[in-house]
C-alpha beads as a LAMMPS data file, in Angstrom:
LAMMPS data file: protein, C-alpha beads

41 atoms
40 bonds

1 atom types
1 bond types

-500.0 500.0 xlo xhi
-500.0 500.0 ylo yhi
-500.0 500.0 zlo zhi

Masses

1 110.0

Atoms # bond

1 1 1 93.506 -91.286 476.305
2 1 1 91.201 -92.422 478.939
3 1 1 89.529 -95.417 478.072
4 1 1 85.865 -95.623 477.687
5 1 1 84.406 -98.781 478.381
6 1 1 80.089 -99.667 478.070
7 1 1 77.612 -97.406 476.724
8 1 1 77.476 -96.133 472.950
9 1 1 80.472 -94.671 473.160
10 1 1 82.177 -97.852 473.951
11 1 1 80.796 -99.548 471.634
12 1 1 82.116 -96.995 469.086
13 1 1 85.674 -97.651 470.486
14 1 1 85.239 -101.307 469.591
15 1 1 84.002 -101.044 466.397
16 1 1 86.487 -98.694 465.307
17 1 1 89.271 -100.808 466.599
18 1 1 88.281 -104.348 465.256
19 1 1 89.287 -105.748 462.324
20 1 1 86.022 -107.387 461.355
21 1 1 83.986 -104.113 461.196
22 1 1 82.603 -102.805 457.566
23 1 1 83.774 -99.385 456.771
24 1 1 79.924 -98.354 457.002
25 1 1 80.087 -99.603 461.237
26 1 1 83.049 -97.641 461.148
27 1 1 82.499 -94.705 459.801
28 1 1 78.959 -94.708 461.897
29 1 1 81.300 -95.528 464.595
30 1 1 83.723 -92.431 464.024
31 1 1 81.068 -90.098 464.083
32 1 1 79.936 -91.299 467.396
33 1 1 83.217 -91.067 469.183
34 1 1 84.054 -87.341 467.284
35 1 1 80.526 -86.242 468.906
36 1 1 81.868 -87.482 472.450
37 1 1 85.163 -85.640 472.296
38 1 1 83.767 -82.185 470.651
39 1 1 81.217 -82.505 473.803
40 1 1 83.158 -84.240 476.799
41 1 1 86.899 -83.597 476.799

Bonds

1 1 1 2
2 1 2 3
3 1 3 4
4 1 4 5
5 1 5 6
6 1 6 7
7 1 7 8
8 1 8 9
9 1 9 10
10 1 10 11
11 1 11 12
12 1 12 13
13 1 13 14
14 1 14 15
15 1 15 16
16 1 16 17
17 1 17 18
18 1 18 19
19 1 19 20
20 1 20 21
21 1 21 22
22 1 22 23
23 1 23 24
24 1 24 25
25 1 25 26
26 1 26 27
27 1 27 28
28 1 28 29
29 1 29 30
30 1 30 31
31 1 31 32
32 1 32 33
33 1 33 34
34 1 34 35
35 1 35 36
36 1 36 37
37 1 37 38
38 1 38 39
39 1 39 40
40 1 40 41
């Protein structure tokens, strides 16, 4: 997978993958990068 780096969906990437986040960032997160990949790839 190509890796996405700045911008929202970046940010989603990070959120997603650190341990710190709540499940509420995450799941926010999740949505984010689902939206990217149903539109991009």
């Amino acid at each position: 997978m190509a890796k996405h780096s700045g911008g929202k969906v970046g940010k989603a990437g990070k959120t997603l993958s650190s341990k710190g986040s709540s499940k509420k960032e995450k799941s926010k997160a999740a949505k984010i990068l689902k939206k990217h990949q149903d539109e991009k790839h």
